[in-house]
C-alpha positions, 0 to 999 in steps of 0.5 A, spaced: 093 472 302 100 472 301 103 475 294 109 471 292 110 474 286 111 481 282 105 484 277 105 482 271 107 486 265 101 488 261 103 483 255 104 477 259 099 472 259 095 474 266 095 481 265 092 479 257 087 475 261 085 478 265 084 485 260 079 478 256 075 476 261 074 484 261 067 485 258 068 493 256 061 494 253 060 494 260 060 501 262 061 502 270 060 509 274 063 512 280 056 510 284 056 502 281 063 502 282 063 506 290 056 500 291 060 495 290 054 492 285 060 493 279 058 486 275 066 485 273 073 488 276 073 496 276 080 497 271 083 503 274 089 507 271 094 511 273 101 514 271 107 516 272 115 516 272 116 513 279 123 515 279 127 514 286 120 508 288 117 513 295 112 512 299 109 518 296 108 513 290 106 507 294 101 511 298 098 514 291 097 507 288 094 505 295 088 511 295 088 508 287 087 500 289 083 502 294 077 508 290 072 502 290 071 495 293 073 491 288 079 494 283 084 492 278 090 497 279 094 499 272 100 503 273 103 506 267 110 508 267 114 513 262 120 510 258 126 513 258 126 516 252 119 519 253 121 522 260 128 525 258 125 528 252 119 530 257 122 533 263 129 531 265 134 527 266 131 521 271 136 518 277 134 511 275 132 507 269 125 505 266 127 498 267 129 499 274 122 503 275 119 497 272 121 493 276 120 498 283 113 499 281 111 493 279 113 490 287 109 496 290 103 491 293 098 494 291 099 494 283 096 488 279 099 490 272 104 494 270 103 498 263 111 499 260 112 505 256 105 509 257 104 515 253 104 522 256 097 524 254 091 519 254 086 518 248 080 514 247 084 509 244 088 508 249 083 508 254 078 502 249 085 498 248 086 497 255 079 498 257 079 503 263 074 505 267 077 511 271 084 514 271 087 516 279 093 522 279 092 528 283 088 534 282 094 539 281 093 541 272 098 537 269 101 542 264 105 539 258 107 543 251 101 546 249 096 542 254 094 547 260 092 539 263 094 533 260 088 529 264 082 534 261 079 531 257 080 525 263 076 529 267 070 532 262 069 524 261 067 524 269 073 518 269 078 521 274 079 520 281 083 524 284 088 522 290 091 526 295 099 528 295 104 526 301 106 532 304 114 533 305 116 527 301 118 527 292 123 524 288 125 532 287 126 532 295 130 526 295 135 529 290 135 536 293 136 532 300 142 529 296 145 534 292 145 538 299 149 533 303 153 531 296 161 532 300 157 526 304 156 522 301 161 521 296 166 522 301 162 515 304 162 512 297 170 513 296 171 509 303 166 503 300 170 502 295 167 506 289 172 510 284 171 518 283 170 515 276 164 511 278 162 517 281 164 523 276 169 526 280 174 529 279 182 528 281 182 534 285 176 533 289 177 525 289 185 528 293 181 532 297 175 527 299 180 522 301 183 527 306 178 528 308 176 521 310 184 520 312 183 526 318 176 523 320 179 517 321 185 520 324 179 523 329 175 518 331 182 514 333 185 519 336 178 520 341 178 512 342 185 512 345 182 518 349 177 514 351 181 508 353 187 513 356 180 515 361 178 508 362 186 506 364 186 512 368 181 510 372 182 504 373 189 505 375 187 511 381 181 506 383 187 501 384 191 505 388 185 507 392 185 501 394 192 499 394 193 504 399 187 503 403 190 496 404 197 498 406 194 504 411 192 498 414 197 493 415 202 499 418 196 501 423 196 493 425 204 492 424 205 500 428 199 502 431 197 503 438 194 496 438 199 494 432 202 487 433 210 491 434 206 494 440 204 489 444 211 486 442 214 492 446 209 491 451 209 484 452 218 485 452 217 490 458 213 486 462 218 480 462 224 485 463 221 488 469 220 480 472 226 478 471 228 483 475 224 483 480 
């Protein structure tokens, strides 16, 4: 089957539908669910910030989508204003992450503003059977693990990370290479003020953009005084080659001047004779 849109947000009608259609009274657990014999779809949540949309993000919601046979995926994602004042500065906005998030394949309904910690409210008004994130205690404010009391209702399923790859990496592989990539970002047309840079840096970043660009022409007419140089000594090879030859046959033992002398000698001594 093809997917053609995006999943919906959690008020919009399919996904207010679908939560409907859902009986609750219903309780499923892990072995009905991992059987397949779950009489409805099995709702499983997760949760997150899914700043810089990664494969890393992608590959939790895949093992989440993917925990049982048939399972409705929920993706909660935190609010700006929740984030900031949670754990920092994001690079992208909430409604930006909505978005990334909810174009992920594996997502069928997207939660905006999700709470930090999970309660039993949440959990009925949403009608959750499981809740996927990783097993690494989540630590936040007073709470040793904000999915405890997930875990002691034996609703958790844990997901594996992705080694090697993080939104903090991505920022760190950034910062790292930051004269890089602001430098790339001024030739493209941004201004240092788009980017906060100052007017010194913004000076010396464009210098330097001046003196590379004056390098890669400085190599290409290298590059083409080679290419000419080459191409004038193999004309000259073969120029002299042909003019070798044309004096060998004009002056030669057996050039055209000599069978002229000899042909010349040869009527002299028989007008003689």
């Amino acid at each position: 089957m093809t997917l053609c849109s995006p999943a919906p947000f959690h008020d919009e009608p399919l996904a207010v539908a679908e939560r409907d259609r859902c009986d609750y009274t219903i309780k499923i657990t892990k072995e009905m669910a991992a059987s397949g014999q779950a009489p409805r779809p099995v709702r499983v949540y997760a949760d997150g910030i899914y700043d810089l949309f990664h494969q890393g993000h992608a590959r939790q919601l895949m093992q989440a989508k993917s925990a049982f046979p048939n399972v409705y995926l929920i993706v909660g994602v935190n609010s700006d204003q929740l984030t900031h004042t949670m754990k920092g500065r994001t690079v992208m906005t909430d409604l930006e992450r909505y978005e990334a998030v909810r174009h992920c394949r594996y997502v069928d309904e997207v939660l905006r503003d999700a709470p930090w910690v999970i309660d039993e409210a949440f959990l009925q008004k949403n009608k959750i059977d499981f809740v996927a994130h990783d097993e690494i205690p989540y630590c936040s404010g007073n709470e040793e693990d904000v999915y405890k009391f997930i875990k002691e209702k034996g609703m958790f399923l844990a997901t594996q990370r992705t080694d090697g790859i993080s939104t903090s990496d991505l920022v760190a592989r950034i910062v790292k290479d930051y004269d890089v990539y602001v430098r790339r970002n001024l030739a493209r047309g941004y201004s240092a003020r788009d980017m906060n840079v100052s007017f010194l840096n913004e000076k010396k970043f464009l210098l330097q953009n001046k003196m590379d660009e004056l390098k890669d022409k400085s190599k290409q007419l290298v590059e083409n005084f080679e290419g000419k140089r080459h191409e004038l000594i193999q004309k000259w090879e073969e120029k002299s080659r042909e003019f070798i030859f044309n004096f060998l046959e004009l002056f030669g033992r057996e050039g055209r001047l000599n069978h002229l002398w000899n042909e010349g000698k040869d009527r002299l001594k028989n007008a003689l004779s």
